[in-house]
VMD Tcl script that draws the C-alpha trace (Angstrom):
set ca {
  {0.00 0.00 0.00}
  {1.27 3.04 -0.91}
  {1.05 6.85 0.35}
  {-2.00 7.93 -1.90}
  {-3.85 4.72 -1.69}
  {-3.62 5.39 2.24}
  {-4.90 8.63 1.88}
  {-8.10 7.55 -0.10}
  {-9.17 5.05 1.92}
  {-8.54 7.99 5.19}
  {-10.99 9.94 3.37}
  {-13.26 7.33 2.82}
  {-13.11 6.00 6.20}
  {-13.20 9.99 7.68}
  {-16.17 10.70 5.73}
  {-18.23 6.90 6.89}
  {-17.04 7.72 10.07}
  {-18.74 10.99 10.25}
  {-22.00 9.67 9.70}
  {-21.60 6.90 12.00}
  {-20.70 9.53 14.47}
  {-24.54 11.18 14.24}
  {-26.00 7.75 14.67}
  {-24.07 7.09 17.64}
  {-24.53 10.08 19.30}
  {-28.28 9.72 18.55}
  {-27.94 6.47 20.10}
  {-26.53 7.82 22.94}
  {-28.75 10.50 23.57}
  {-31.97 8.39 22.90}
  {-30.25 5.53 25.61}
  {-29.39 7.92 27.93}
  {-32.93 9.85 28.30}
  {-35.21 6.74 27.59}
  {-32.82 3.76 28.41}
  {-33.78 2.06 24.77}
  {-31.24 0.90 22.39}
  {-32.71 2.68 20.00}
  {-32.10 -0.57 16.97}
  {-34.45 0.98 14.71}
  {-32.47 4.33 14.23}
  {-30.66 3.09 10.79}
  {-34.11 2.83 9.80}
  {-34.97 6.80 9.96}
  {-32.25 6.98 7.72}
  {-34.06 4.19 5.50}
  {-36.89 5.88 5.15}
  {-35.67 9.80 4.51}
  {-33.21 8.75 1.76}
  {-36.51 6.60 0.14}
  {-38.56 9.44 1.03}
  {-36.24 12.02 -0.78}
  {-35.62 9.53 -3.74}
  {-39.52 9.05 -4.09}
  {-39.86 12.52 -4.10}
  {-36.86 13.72 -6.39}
  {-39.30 11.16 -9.04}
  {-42.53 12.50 -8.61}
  {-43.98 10.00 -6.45}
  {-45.26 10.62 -3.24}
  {-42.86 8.79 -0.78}
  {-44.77 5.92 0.37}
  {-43.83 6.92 4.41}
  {-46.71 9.14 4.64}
  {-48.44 5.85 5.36}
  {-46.32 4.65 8.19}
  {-46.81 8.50 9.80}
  {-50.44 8.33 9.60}
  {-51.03 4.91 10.87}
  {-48.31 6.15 13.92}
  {-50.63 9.02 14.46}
  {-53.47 7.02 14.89}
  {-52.41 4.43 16.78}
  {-51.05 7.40 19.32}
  {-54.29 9.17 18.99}
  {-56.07 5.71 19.82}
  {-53.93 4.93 23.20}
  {-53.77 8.60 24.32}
  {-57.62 8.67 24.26}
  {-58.42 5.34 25.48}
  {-56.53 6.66 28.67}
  {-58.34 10.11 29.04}
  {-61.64 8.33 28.54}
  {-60.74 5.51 31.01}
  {-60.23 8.56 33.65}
  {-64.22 9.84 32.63}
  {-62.22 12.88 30.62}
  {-64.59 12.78 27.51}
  {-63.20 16.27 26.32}
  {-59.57 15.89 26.81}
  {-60.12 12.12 25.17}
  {-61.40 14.11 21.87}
  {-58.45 17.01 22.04}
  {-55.65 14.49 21.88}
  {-57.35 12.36 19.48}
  {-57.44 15.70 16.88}
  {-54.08 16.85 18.80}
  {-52.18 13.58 17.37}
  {-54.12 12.52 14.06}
  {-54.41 16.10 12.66}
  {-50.41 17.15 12.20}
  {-50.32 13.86 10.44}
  {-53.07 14.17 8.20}
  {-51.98 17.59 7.12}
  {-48.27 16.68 6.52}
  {-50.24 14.05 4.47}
  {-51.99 16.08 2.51}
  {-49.06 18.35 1.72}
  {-46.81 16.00 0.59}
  {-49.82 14.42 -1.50}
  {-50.04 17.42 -3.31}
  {-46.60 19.02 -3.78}
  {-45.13 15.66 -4.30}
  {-46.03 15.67 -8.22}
  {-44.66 18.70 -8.90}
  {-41.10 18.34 -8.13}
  {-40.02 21.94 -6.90}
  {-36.21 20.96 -6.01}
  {-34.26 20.03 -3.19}
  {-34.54 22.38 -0.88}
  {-38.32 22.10 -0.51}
  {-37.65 18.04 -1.42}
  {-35.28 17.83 1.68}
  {-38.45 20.15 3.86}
  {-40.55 17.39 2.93}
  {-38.52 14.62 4.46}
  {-38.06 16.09 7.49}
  {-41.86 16.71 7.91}
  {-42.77 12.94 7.03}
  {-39.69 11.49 9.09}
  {-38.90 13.62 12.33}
  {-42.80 13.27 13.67}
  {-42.69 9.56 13.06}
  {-39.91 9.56 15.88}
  {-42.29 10.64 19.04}
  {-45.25 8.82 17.16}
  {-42.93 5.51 17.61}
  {-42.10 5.83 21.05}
  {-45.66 6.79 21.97}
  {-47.04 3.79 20.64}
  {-44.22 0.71 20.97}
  {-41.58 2.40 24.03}
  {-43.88 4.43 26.55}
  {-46.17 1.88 27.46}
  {-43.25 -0.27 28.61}
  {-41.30 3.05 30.07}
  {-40.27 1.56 33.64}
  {-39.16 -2.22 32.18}
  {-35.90 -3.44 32.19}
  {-33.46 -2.67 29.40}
  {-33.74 -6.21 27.85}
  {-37.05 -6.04 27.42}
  {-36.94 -2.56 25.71}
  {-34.15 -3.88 23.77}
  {-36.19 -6.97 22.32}
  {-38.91 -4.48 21.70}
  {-36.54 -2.07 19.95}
  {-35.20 -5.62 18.06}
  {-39.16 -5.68 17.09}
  {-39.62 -2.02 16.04}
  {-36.89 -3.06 13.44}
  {-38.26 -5.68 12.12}
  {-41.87 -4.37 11.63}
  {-40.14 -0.56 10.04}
  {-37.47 -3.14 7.49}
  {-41.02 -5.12 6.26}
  {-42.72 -1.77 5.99}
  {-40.13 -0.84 3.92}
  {-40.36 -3.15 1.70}
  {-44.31 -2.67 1.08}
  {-43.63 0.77 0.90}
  {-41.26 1.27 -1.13}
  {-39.81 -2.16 -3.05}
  {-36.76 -4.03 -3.16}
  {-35.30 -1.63 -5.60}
  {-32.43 0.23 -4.31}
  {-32.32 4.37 -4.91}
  {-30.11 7.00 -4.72}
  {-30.45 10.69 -4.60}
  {-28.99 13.94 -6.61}
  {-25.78 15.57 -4.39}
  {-26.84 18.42 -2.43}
  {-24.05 19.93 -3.83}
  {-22.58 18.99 -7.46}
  {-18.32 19.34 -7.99}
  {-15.73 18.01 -6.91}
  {-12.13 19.55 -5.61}
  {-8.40 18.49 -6.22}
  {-6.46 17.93 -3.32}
  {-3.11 16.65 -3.59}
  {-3.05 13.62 -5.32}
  {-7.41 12.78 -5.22}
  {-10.26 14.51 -6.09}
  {-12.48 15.17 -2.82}
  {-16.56 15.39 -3.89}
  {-18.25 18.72 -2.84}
  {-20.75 16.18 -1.14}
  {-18.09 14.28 1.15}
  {-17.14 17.99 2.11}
  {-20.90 18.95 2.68}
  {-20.98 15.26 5.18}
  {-17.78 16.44 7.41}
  {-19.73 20.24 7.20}
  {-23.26 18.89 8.37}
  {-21.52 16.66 10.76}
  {-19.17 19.02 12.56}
  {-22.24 21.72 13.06}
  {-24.70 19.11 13.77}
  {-22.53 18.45 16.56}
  {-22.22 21.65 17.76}
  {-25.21 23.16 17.40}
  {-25.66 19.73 20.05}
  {-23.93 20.47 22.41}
  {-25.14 24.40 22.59}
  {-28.63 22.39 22.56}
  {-27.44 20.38 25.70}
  {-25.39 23.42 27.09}
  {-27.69 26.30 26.78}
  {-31.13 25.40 26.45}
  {-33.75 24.82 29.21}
  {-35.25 21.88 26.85}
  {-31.38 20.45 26.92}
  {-30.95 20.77 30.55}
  {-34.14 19.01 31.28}
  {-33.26 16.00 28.84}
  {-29.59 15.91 31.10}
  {-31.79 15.74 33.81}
  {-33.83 13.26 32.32}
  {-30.78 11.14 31.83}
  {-28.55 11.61 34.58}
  {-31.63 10.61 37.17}
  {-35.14 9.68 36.08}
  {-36.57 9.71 39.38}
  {-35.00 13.01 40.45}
  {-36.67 14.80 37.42}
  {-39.83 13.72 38.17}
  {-39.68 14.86 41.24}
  {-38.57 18.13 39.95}
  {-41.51 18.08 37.80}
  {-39.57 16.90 34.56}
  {-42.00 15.50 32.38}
  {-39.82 12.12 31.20}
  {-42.33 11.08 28.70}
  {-42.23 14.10 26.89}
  {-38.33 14.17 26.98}
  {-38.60 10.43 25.74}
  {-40.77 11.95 22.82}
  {-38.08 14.53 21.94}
  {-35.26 12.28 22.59}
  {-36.98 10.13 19.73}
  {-37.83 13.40 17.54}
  {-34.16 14.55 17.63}
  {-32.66 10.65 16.91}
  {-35.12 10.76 13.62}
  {-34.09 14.37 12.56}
  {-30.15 13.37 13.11}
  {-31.83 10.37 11.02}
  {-33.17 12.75 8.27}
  {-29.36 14.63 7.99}
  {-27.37 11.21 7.86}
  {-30.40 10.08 4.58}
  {-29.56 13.50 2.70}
  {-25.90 13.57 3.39}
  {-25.60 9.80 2.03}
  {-28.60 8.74 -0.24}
  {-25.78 10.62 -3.07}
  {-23.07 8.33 -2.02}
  {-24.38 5.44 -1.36}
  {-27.51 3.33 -3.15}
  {-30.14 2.81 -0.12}
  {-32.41 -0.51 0.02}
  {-35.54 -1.00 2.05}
  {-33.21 -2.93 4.72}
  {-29.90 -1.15 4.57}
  {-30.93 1.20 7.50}
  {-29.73 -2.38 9.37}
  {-26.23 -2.49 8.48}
  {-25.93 1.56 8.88}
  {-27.51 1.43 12.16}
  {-25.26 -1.15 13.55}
  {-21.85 0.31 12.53}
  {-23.45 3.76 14.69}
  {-24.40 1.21 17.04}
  {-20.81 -0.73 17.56}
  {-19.14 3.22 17.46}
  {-21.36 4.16 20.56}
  {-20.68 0.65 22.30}
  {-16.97 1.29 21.66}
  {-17.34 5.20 23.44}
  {-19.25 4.07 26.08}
  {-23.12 4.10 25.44}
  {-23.15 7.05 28.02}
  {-20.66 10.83 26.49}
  {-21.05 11.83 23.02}
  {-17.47 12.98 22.50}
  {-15.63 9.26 23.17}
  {-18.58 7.98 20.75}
  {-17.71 10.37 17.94}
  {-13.80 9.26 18.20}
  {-14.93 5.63 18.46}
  {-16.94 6.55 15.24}
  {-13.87 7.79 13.47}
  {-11.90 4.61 14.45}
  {-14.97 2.49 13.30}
  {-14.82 4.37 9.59}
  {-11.34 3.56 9.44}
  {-11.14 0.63 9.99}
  {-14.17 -0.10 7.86}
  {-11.71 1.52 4.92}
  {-8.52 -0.25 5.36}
  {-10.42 -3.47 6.25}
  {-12.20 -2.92 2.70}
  {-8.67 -2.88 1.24}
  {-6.94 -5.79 3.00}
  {-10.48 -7.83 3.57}
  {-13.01 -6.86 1.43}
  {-15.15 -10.36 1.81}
  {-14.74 -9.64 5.54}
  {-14.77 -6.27 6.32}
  {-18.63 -6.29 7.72}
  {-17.31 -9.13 10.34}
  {-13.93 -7.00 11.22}
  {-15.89 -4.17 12.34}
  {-18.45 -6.15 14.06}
  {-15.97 -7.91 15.81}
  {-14.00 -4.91 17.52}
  {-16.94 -4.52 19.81}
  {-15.45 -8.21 21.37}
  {-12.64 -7.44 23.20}
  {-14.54 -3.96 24.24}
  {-17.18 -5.57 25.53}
  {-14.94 -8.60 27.50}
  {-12.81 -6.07 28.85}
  {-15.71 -3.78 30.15}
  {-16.79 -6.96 31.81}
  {-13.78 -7.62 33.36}
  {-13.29 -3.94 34.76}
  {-16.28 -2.47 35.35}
  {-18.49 -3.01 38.64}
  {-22.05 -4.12 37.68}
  {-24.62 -2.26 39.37}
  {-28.77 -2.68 39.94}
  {-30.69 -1.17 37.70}
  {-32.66 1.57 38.75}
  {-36.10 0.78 39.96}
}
mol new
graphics top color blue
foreach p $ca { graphics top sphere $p radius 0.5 }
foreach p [lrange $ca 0 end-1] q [lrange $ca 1 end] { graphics top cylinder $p $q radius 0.2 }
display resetview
């Protein structure tokens, strides 16, 4: 291997591991406030590089199904339990409070959907079908099982997944799609060309993750989903709601969803199931930092891109199983070193 070959697969491995650096530090933040490994999180990226290819054709992205039945099933449970307490009128207000958004987005996307009025408005789209699918999912598979152990959100989370990949095939095919750059170009540097949309990923990533930690830093909402993780029970005695910070925790993991679909669907050709395989290289990056700070998860990220790269290069037939397999010896030696504690009650 020689200097420039090095150098290529640095850049590709930089730019993968930028994106698996959002999904693990929306894995983080959804584990840390809710307590779910959030498995289903490659599939927000599924569905908004679908969504945007649908759309970039005309077609009205077939995930304005999945958000409606969401809404309803919400709007169904949150009413069943105001009626159950004799509240008739609330029972009605967060039946039209949940099913309304959803049938407007809808109707929206019904309509503008045909007429193909570019990216920007393409890319508005997305994140108005895919972000409110987020709190719709926790409201109707994660909050009714809110004080169980983690296993047992983790095998419902292992469900989610399931269900959203055979959705995804009903609602959009086996065909695999993939989108117009953001931005067109590319740049000499050195001895390789660098795309103007590998530059736009390390961009979107490096202010994504600061505009983050301002979020976490500055904000009352941020504070209150710190709270939320550091100590459940101590934020609802402070009068922290912690099922609405589980619904925003879930809204934020889908729109960091939403940014990882635009930034790849150019680079890559998404299928109806490749949210799995994306989702689990995030998911082995936050293992690797911790599952608890977002700064070791990002470096873990980086490490995890790279050696996706060079393992590409030496291993090709086995690079999926080289990166899965670095979580091993993490995972033994955490075993070995760390003092297991009860969960909290």
């Amino acid at each position: 291997m020689d200097s420039t070959i090095a150098l290529f697969l640095i850049q590709d491995g930089v730019i993968n591991g930028a994106i698996y650096a959002l999904l693990a530090v929306a894995l983080v933040l959804v584990f840390a406030v809710t307590r779910v490994i959030l498995v289903p999180q490659g599939d927000f990226v599924t569905f908004g590089g679908l969504s945007l290819a649908a759309l970039e054709a005309g077609r009205t992205p077939g995930a304005i199904w999945l958000l409606v039945m969401l809404a309803a099933a919400a709007a169904v449970m949150d009413a069943f339990v105001a009626a159950r307490e004799g509240d008739v009128g609330k029972a009605v207000r967060l039946l039209l409070r949940n099913l309304l958004p959803a049938l407007l987005i809808a109707a929206a996307v019904h309509l503008l959907a045909p007429l193909r009025l570019g990216m920007a408005v393409n890319v508005l789209l997305v994140i108005a079908i895919t972000v409110p699918i987020g709190p719709y999912l926790y409201r109707v598979a994660f909050q009714p099982l809110a004080d169980a152990s983690v296993l047992v959100l983790l095998i419902a989370a292992v469900g989610v997944h399931l269900a959203l990949t055979a959705l995804g095939l009903v609602l959009f095919g086996a065909e695999g799609y993939r989108t117009a750059p953001v931005i067109s170009g590319s740049f000499e540097i050195g001895p390789f060309f660098v795309s103007a949309q590998s530059l736009l990923v390390l961009a979107a990533t490096l202010i994504l993750l600061a505009a983050l930690a301002l979020f976490f830093g500055r904000t009352l909402i941020g504070k209150a989903l710190r709270a939320s993780a550091i100590n459940r029970r101590g934020a609802r005695l402070v009068g922290i709601p912690t099922m609405l910070s589980g619904r925003i925790a879930f809204a934020m993991a889908a729109a960091i969803g939403v940014v990882s679909a635009v930034l790849i669907a150019p680079l890559t050709t998404l299928y109806y199931d490749s949210g799995f395989i994306i989702g689990l290289k995030g998911f082995v990056a936050a293992i690797i930092g911790g599952l608890a700070a977002y700064p070791p998860a990002v470096a873990a990220a980086m490490a995890v891109g790279l050696l996706e790269s060079f393992s590409s290069f030496w291993a090709s037939a086995f690079k999926e199983a080289i990166v899965f397999a670095a979580i091993v010896p993490v995972l033994l030696w955490r075993s070995l070193t760390t003092q297991h504690a009860d969960e909290e009650e």
